[in-house]
C-alpha positions as CSV (number, residue, x, y, z in Angstrom):
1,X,-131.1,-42.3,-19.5
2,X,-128.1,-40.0,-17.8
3,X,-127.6,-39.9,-14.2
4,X,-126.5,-36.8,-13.7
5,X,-123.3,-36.2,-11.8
6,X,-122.7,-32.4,-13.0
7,X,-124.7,-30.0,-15.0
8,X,-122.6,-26.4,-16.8
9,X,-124.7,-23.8,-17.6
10,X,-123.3,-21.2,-19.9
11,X,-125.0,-18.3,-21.8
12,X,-124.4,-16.6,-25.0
13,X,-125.3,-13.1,-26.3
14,X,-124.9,-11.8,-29.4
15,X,-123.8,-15.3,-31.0
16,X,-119.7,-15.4,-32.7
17,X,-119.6,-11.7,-32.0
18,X,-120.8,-11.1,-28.5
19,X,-120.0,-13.1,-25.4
20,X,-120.5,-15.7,-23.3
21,X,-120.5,-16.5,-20.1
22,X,-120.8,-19.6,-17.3
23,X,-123.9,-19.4,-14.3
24,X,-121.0,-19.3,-12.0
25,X,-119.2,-16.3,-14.0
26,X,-116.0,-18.2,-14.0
27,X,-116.0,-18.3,-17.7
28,X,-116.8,-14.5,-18.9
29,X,-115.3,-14.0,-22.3
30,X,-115.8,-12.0,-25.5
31,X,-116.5,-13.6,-28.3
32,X,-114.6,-12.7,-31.8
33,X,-115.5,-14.3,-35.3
34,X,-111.9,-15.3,-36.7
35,X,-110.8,-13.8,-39.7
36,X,-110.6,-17.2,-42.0
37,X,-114.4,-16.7,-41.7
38,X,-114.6,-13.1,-42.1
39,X,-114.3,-11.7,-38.5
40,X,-112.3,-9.0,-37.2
41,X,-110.3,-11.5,-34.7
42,X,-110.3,-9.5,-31.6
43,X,-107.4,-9.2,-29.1
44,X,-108.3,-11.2,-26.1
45,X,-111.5,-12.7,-27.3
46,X,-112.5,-16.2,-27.8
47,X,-114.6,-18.5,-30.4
48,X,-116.6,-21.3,-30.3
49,X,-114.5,-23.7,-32.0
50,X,-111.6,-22.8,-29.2
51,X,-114.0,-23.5,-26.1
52,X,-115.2,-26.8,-27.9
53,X,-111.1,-27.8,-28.2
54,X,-110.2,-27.1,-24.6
55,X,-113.0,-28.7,-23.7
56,X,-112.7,-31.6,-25.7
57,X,-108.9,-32.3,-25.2
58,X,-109.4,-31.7,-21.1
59,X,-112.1,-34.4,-21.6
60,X,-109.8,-36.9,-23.8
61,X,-106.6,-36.5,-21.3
62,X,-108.8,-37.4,-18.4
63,X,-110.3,-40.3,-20.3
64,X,-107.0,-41.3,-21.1
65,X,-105.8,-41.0,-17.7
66,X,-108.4,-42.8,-16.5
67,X,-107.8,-46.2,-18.7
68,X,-104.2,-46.0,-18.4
69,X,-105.0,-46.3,-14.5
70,X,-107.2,-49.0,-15.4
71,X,-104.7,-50.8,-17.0
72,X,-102.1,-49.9,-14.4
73,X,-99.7,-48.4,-16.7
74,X,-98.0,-45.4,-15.3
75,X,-97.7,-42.7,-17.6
76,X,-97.7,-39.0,-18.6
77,X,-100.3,-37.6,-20.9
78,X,-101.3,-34.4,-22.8
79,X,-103.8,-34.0,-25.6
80,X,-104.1,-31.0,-28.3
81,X,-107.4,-30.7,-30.0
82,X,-107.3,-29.2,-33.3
83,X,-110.9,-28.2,-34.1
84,X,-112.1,-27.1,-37.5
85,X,-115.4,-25.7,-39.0
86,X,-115.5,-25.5,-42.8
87,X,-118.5,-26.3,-45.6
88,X,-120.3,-29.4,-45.9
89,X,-121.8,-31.0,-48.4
90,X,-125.0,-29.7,-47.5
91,X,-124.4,-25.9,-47.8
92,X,-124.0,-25.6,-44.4
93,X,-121.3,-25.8,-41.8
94,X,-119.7,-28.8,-40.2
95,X,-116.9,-29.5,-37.6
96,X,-114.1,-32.0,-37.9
97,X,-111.4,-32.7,-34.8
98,X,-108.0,-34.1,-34.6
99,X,-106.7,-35.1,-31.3
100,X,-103.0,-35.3,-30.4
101,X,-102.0,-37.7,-27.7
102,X,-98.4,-36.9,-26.5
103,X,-97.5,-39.9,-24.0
104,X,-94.7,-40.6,-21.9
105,X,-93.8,-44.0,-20.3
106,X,-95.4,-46.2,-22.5
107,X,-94.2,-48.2,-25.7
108,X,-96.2,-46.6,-29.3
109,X,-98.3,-50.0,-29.5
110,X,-99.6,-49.1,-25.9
111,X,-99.9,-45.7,-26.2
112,X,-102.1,-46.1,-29.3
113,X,-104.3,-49.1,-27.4
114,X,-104.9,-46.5,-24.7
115,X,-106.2,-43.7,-27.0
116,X,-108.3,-46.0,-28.6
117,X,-109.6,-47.0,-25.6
118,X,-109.8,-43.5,-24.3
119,X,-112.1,-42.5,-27.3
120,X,-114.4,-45.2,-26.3
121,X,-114.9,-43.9,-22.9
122,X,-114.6,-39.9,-23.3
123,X,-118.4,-38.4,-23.1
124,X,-117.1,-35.8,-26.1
125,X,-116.0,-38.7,-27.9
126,X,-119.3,-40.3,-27.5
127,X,-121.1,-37.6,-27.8
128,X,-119.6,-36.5,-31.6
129,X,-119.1,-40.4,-32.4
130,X,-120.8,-40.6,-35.6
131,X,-121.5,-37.0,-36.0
132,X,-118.5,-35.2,-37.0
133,X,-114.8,-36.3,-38.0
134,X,-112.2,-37.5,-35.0
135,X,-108.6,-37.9,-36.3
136,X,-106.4,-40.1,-33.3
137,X,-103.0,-39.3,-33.4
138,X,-100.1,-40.2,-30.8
139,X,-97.1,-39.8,-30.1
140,X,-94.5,-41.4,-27.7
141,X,-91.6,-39.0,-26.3
């Protein structure tokens, strides 16, 4: 059982091609079908698969944050999420993800402990953890 600390609340209207929009109307955005999947790709419009990214690789970067400071390792993090939706084997749709860890001030053998670690903790990495695809990558600059 969840103890909830937070609760979002965001609608949608009109599915890939309308908008959506959070309780607190800080998120208000069209929403544009990309063209790969036979949408029109509207200037300043948004998509599902982009909202799931940012908030999936704002997630990971505080995860990772979180164990580095655990650790006491002092270091600079950002993540990329590269989120895809393509066929499955079922006819349907399905989503894969490949995160990008860029870290500064750690060794590569560190740096790939604390992603690891990180994608035990993260809630979106829990919460997609045997559902979809998650490709770790990182990098040390």
């Amino acid at each position: 059982m969840l103890d909830s600390l937070y609760t979002a609340k965001a609608t949608a209207d009109g599915g890939r091609q309308g908008k959506v929009k959070s309780s607190d109307r800080t998120l208000d955005f069209a929403l544009s079908m990309p063209k790969s999947l036979g949408g029109k790709e509207e200037a300043g419009a948004t998509n599902p698969e982009q909202l799931f990214a940012a908030g999936y690789a704002a997630c990971f970067d505080s995860a990772l944050q979180l164990v580095a400071r655990q650790a006491r390792k002092r270091m600079e993090s950002s993540v990329t999420a590269e989120v895809s939706i393509g066929r499955d084997t079922d006819g349907g749709f399905g989503l894969s993800v490949a995160l990008y860890a860029a870290i500064k001030g750690a060794s590569q053998e560190e740096a790939e402990q604390l992603v690891e670690q990180a994608h035990q903790v993260c809630p979106y990495s829990k919460a997609t953890r045997g559902n979809i695809e998650v490709n770790l990558h990182v990098t040390v600059q």
